[in-house]
ROLO-784438 format. One record per atom (N, C-alpha, C): y, x, z. Coordinates in steps of 0.2 Angstrom, whole numbers, padded with zeros to 4 digits, always signed. Layout:
N
YXZ;...
% end
This chain:
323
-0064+0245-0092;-0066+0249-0087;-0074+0251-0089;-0078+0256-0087;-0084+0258-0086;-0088+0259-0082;-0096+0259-0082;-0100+0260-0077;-0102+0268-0080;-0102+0272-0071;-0106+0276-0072;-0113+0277-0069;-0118+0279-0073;-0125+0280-0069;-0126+0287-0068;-0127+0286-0063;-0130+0293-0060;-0137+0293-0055;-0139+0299-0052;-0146+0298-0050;-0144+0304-0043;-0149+0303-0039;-0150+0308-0033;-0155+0308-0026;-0156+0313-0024;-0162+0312-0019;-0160+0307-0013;-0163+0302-0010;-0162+0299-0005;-0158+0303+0002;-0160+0308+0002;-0157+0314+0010;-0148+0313+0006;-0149+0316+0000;-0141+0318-0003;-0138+0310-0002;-0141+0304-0004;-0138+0298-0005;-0136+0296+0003;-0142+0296+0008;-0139+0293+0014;-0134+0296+0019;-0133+0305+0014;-0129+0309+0020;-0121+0307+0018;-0121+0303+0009;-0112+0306+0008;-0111+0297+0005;-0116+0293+0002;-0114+0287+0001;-0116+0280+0005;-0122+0284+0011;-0121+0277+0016;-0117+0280+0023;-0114+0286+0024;-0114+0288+0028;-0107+0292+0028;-0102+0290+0034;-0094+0293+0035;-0096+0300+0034;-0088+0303+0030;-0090+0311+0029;-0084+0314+0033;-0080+0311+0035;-0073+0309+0036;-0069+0318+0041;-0078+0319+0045;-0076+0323+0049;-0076+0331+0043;-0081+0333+0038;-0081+0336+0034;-0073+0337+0031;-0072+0331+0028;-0067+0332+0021;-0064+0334+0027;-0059+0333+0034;-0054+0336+0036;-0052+0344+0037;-0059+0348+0036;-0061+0353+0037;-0057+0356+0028;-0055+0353+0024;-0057+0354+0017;-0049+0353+0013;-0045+0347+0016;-0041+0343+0012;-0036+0341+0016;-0029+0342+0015;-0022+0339+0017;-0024+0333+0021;-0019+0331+0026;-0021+0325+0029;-0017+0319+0023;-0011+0321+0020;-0008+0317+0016;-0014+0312+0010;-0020+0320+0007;-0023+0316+0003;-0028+0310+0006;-0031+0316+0014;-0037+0311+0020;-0034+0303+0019;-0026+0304+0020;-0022+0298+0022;-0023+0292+0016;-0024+0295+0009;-0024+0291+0004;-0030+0288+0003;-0034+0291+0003;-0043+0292+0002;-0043+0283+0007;-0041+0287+0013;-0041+0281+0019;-0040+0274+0017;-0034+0274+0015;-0031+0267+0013;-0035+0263+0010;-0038+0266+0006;-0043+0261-0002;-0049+0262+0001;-0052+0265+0006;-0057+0263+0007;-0059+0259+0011;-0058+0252+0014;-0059+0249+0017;-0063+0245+0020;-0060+0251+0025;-0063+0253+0032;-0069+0255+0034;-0071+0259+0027;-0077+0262+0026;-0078+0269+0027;-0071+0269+0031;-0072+0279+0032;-0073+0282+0024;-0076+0289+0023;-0075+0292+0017;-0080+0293+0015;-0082+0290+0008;-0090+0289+0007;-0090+0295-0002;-0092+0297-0004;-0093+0299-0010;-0099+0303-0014;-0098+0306-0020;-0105+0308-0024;-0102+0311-0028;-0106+0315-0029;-0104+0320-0034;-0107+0321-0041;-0103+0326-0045;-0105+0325-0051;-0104+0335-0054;-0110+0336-0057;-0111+0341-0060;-0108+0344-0063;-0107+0351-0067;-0105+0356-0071;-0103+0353-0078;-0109+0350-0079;-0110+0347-0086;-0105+0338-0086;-0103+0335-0079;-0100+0333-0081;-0093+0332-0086;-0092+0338-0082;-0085+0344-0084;-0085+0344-0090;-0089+0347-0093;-0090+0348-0098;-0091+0344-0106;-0094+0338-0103;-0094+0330-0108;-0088+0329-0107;-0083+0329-0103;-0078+0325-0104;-0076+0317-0097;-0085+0319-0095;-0085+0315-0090;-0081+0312-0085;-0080+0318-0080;-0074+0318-0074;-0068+0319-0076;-0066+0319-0082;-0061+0318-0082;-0058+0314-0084;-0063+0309-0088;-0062+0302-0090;-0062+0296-0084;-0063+0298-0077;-0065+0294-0072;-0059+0292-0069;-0057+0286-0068;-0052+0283-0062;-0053+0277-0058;-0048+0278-0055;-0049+0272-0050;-0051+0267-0053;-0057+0261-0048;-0059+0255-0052;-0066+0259-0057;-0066+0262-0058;-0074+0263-0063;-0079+0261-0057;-0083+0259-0061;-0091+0258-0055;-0094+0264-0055;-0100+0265-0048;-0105+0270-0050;-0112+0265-0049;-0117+0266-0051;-0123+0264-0048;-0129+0270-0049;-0130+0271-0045;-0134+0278-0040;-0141+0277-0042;-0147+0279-0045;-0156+0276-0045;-0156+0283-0041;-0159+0281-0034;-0165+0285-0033;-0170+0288-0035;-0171+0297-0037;-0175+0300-0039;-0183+0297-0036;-0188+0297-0041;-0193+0296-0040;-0194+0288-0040;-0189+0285-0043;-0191+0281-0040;-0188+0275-0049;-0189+0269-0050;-0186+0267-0053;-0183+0260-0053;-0177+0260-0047;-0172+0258-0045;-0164+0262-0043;-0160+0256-0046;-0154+0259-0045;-0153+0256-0035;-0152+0261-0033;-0152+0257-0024;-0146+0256-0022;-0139+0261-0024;-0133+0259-0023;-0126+0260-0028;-0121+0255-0025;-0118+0253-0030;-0111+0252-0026;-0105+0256-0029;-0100+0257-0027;-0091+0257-0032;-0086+0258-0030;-0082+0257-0032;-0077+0265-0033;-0075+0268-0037;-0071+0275-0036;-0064+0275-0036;-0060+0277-0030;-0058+0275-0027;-0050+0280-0028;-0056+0288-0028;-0050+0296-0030;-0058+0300-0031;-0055+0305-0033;-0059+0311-0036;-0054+0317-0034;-0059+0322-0036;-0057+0329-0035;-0063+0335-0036;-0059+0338-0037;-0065+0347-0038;-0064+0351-0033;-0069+0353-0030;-0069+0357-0022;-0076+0359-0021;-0078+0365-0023;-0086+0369-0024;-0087+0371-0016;-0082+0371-0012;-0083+0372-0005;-0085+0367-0001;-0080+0360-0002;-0082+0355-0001;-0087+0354-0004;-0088+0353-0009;-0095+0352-0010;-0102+0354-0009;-0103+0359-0006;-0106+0366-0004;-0109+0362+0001;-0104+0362+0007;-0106+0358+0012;-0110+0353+0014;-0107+0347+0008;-0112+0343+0008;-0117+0341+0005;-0119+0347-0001;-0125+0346-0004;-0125+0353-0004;-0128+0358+0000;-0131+0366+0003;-0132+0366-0005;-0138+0361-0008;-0145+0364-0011;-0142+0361-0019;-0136+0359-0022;-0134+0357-0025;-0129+0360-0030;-0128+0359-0034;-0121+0361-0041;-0117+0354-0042;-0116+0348-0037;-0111+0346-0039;-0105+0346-0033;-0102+0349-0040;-0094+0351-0037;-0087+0346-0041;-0090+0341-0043;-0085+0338-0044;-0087+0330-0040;-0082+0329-0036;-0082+0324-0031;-0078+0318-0034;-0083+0309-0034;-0080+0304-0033;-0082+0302-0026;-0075+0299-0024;-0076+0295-0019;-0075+0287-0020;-0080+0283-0014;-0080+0277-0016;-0081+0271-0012;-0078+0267-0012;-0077+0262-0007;-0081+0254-0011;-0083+0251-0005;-0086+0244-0008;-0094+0247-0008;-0096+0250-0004;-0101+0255-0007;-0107+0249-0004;-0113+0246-0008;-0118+0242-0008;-0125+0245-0008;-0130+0242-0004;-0136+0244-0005;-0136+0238-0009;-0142+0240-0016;-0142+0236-0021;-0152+0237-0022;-0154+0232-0029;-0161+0234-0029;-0162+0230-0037;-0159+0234-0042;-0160+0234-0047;-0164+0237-0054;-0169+0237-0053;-0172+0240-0058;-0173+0242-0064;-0173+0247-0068;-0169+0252-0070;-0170+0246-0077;-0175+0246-0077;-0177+0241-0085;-0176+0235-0086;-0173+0232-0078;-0168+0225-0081;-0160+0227-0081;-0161+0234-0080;-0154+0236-0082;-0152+0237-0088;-0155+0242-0092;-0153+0244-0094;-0158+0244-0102;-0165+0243-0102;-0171+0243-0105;-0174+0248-0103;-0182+0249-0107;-0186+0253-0104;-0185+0259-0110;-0182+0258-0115;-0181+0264-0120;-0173+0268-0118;-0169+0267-0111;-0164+0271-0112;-0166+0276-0106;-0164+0281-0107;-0164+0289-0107;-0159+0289-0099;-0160+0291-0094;-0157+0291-0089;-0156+0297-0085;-0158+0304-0088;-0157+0311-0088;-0148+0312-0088;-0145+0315-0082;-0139+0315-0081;-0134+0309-0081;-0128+0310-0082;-0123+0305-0080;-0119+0305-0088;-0116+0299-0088;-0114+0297-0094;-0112+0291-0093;-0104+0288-0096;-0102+0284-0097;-0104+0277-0100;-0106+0270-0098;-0108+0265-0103;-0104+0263-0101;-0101+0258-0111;-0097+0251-0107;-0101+0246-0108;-0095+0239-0107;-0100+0236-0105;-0101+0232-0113;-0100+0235-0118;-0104+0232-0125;-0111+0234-0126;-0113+0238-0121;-0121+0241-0121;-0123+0239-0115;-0122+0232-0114;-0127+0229-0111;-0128+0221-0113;-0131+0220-0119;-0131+0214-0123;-0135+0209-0117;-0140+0212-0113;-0145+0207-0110;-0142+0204-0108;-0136+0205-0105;-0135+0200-0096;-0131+0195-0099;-0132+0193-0108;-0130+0186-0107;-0123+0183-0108;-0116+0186-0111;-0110+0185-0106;-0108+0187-0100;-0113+0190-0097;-0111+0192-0088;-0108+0199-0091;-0105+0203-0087;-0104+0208-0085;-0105+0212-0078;-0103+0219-0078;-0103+0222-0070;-0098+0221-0070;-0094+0217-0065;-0088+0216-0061;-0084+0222-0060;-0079+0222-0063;-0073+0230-0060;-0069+0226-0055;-0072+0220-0052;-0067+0216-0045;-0070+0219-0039;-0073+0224-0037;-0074+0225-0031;-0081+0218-0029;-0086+0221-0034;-0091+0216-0032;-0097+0217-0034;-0103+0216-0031;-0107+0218-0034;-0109+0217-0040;-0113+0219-0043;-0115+0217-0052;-0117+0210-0053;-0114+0207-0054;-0118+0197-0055;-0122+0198-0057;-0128+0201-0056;-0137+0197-0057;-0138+0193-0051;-0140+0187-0051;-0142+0183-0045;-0146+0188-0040;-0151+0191-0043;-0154+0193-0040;-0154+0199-0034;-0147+0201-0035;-0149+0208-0032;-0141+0204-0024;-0138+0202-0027;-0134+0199-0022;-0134+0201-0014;-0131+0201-0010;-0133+0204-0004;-0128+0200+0003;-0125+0199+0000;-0121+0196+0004;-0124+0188+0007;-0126+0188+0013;-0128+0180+0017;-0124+0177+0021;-0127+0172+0023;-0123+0168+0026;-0124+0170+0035;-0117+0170+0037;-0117+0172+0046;-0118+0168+0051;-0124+0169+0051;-0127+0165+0059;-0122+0165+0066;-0115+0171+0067;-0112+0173+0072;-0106+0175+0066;-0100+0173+0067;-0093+0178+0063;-0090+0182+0070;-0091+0182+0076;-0090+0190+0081;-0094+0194+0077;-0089+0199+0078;-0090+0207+0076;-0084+0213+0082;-0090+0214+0085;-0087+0221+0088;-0081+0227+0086;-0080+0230+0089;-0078+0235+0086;-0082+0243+0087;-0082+0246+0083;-0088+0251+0085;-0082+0258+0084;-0084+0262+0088;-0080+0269+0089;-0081+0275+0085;-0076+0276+0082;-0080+0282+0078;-0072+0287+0078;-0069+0292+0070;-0066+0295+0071;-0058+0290+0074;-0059+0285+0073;-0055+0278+0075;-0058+0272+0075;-0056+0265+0074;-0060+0262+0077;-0060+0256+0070;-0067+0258+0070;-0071+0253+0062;-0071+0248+0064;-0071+0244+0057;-0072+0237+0060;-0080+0234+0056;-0084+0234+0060;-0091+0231+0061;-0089+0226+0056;-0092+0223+0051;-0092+0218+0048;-0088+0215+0042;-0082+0220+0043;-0080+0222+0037;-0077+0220+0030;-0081+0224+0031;-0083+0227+0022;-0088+0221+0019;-0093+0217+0024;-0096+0212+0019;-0092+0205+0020;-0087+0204+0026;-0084+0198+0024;-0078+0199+0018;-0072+0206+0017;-0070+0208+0013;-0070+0205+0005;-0078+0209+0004;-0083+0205-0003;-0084+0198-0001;-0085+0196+0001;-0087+0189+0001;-0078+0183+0002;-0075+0187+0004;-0067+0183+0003;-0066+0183-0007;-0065+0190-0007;-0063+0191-0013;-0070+0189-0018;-0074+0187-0018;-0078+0182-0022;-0078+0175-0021;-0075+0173-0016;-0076+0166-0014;-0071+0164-0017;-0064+0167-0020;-0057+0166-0024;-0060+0169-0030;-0064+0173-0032;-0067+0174-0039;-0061+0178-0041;-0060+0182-0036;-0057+0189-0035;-0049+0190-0040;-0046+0185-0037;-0041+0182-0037;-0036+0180-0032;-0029+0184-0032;-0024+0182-0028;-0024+0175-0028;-0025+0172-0024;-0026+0166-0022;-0017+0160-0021;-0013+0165-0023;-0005+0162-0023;-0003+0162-0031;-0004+0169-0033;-0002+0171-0040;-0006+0173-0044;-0012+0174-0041;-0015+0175-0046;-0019+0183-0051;-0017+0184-0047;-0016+0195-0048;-0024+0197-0048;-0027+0198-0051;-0032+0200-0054;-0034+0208-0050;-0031+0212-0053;-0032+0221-0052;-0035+0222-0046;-0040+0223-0046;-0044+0224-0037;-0039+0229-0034;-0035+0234-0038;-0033+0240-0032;-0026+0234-0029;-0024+0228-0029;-0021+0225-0028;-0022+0219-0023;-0028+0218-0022;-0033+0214-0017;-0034+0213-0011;-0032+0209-0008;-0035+0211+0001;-0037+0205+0003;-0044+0205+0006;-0045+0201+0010;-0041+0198+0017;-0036+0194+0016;-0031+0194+0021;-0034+0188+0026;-0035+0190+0034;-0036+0184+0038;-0029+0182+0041;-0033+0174+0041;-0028+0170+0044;-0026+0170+0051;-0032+0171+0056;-0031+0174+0061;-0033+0183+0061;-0027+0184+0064;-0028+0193+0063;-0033+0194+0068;-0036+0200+0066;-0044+0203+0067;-0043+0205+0076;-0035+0208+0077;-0035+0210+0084;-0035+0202+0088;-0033+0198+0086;-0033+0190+0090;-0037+0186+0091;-0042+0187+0086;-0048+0182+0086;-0056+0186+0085;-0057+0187+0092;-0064+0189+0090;-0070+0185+0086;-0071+0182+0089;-0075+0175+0087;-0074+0174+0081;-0070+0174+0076;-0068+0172+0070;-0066+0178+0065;-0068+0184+0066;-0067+0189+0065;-0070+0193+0056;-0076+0188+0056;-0079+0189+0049;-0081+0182+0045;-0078+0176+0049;-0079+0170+0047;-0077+0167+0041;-0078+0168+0035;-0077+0165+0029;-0072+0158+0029;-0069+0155+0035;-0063+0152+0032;-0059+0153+0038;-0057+0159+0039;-0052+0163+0043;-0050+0170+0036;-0052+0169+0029;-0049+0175+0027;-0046+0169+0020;-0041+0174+0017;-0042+0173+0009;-0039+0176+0004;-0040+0176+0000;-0038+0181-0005;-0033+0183-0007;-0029+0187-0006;-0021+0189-0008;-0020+0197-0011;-0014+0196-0014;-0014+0204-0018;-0008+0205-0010;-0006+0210-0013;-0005+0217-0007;+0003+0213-0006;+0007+0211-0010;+0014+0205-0007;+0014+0201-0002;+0009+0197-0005;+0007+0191+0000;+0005+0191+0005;+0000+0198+0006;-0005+0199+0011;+0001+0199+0017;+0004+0202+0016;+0010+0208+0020;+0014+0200+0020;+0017+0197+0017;+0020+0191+0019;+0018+0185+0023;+0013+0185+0022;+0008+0179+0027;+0008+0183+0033;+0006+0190+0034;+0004+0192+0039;+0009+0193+0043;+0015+0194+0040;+0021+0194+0045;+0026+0187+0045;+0023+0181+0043;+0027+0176+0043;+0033+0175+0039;+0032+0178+0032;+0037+0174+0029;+0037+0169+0023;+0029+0170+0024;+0027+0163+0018;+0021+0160+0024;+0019+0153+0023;+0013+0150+0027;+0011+0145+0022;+0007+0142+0025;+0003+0137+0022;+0002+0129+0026;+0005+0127+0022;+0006+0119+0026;-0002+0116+0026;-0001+0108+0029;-0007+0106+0031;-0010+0105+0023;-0007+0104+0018;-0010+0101+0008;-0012+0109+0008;-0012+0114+0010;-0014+0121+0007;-0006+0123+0002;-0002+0122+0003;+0005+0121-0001;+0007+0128+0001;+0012+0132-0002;+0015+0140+0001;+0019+0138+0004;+0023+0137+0009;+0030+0136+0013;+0033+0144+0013;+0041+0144+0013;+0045+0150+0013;+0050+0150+0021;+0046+0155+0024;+0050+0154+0029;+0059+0155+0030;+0062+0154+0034;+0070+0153+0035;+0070+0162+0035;+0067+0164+0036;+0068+0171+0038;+0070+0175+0031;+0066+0171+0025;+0066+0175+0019;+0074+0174+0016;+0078+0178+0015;+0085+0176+0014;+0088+0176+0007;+0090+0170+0004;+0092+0169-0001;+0095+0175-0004;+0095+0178-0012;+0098+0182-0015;+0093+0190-0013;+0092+0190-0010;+0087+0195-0009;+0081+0197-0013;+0079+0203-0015;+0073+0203-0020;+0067+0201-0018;+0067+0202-0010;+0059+0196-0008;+0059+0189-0010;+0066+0183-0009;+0068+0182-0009;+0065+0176-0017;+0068+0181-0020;+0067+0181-0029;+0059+0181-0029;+0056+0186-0026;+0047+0187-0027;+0044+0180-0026;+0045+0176-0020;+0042+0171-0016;+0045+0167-0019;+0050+0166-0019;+0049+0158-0021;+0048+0154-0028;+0045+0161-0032;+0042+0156-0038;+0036+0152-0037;+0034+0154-0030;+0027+0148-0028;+0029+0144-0022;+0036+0145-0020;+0035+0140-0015;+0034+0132-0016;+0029+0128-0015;+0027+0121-0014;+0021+0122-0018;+0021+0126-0021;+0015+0127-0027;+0008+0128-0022;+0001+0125-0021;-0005+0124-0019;-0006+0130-0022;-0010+0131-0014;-0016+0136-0017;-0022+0137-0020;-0025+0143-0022;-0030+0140-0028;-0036+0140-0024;-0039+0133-0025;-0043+0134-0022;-0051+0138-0023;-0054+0139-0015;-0062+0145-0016;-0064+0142-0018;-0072+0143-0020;-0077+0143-0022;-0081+0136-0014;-0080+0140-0012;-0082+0137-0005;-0081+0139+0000;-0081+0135+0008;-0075+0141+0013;-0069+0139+0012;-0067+0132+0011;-0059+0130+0013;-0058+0135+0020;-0049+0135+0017;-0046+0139+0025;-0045+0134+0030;-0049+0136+0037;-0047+0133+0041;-0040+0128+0044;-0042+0123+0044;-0032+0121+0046;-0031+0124+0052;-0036+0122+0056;-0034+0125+0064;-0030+0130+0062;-0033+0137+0061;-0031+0143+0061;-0023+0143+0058;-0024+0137+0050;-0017+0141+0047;-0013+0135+0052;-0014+0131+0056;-0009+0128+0059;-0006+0133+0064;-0012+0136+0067;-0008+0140+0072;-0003+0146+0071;-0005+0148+0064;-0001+0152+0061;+0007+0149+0059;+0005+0143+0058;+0012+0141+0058;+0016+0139+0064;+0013+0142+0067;+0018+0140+0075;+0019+0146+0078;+0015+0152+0075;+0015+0157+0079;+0022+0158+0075;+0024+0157+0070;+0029+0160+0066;+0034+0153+0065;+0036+0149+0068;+0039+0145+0068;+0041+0138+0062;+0037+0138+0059;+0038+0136+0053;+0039+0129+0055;+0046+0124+0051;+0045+0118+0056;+0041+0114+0050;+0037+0110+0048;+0035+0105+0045;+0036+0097+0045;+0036+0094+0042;+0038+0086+0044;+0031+0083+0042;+0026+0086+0040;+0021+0080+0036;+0015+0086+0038;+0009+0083+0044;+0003+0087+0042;+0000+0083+0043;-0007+0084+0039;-0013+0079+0034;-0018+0080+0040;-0020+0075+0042;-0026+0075+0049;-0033+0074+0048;-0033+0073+0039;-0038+0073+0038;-0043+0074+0040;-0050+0070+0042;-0055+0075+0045;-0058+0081+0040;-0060+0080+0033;-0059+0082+0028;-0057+0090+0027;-0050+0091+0033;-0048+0097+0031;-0047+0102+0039;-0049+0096+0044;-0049+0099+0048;-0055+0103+0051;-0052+0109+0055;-0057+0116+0058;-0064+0112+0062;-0061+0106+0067;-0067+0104+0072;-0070+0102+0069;-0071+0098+0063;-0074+0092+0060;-0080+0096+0053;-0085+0092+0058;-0092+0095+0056;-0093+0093+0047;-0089+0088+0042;-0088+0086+0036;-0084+0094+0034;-0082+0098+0038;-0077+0102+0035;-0080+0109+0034;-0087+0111+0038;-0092+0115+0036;-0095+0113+0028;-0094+0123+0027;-0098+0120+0020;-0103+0125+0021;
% end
């Protein structure tokens, strides 16, 4: 994968990369595509940036897909401020017109996971490199960070430094009204689920962030209160998610996968799931899954069990089980 750099004025930056365009693009583009863009942006509405003539012409956009980075340095300035994930692309001079009047970029990425960051350009990248237009680096051209890399898991750049993500005094989050109804909070529990698994399906192990979902234990419509709470979520690719969330796999009191009676032998779901069934989950970083929760989940979906661990250790009430 790669990172792309690019640059823009603060007005362009806050109207299309911190801010929903959703009402624009529908003016512009199929609902089929809106509907796509939609999916992967999670639940970020429709965020994007654009890129020039000249990128066309390097070779640039057209080497771009899903999964590349972008990080944004605002002009005048020598910091990179935001830092996002590319999610789709496209070329549209009217589209684009609209959202930068004063501007020539007419080739659109859109992006999801989209960060306010504060990284400065010379611990980025050194003081001898040249930041005039856009241009692919990989990551062999950043010898500084030591072993580290930029994350293509839907995360910010591992420098300690620039990190963003804190700890929540409250896990309630509203729901705020817009062309449908956002979910406040989000987007930073989201990243912080899928870092706390080190951005990792958490049954099997599936890597690819386009496969990735922050999946709560208690669902977002049922639990206000626990809504962005770091151990109401955990990390699953896009099978599991859909299978925990409809009760066909659960999690006993050991953190173990159980196959519900519903999944029926000979079947290809069937076949999917049970190469992990008994098999532990991997565990977070920090942020055990609540048992409360997965207990409850297991009663909501029936699941009989003969053996749950009372551990105070692993229980929701028990103040040892904050971390």
């Amino acid at each position: 994968m790669a990172i792309i750099i690019s640059s823009g004025n603060q007005d362009h930056i806050r109207k299309t990369v911190d801010n929903d365009v959703l009402g624009i693009f529908r003016k512009y583009r199929e609902d089929a595509e809106i509907g796509e863009v939609l999916k992967h942006s999670n639940d970020e509405g429709i965020r994007c940036w654009g890129l020039n003539e000249s990128s066309a012409q390097n070779g640039l956009y057209r080497r771009i897909r899903p999964g590349f980075e972008v990080l944004i340095k605002e002009n005048g300035t020598e910091k990179f401020t935001r830092y996002g994930i590319v999610i789709h692309k496209l070329q549209s001079p009217a589209f684009a017109k609209e959202l930068w009047p004063d501007n020539d970029r007419h080739y659109i990425v859109f992006l999801a996971n989209v960060r306010q960051i504060s990284i400065e350009k010379n611990d980025l990248i050194g003081a001898e490199d040249d930041l005039q237009g856009m241009r692919i680096k990989d990551y062999s051209d950043f010898p500084f960070l030591n072993g580290n890399s930029l994350s293509v898991h839907y995360q910010i750049p591992v420098l300690e430094n620039i990190r963003n993500i804190r700890p929540q005094l409250t896990y309630y989050a509203a729901n705020l009204p817009s062309q449908g109804t956002r979910r406040q909070g989000h987007q930073e529990f989201a990243a912080q689920i899928k870092e706390n698994y080190r951005f990792e399906c958490a049954i099997c192990g599936i890597s690819e962030p386009e496969f990735l979902v922050a999946a709560h234990i208690n669902r977002w419509a049922d639990d206000e209160e626990n809504r962005i709470n770091p151990r109401n979520g955990i990390c699953l690719c896009s099978l599991h998610d859909q299978a925990f969330e409809y009760g066909y796999i659960g999690l006993d009191a050991h953190f173990k996968v159980v196959l519900s009676p519903r999944v029926r032998e000979g079947t290809p779901l069937h076949s999917m799931l049970r190469v992990h069934e008994n098999t532990p989950l991997k565990m977070p970083v920090k942020d055990l899954p609540n048992s409360d929760f997965l207990q409850k989940h297991r009663e909501k979906f029936g699941f009989e069990l003969s053996v749950l661990d009372e551990s105070p250790a692993l229980r929701g009430d028990s103040s040892k089980s904050e971390r």
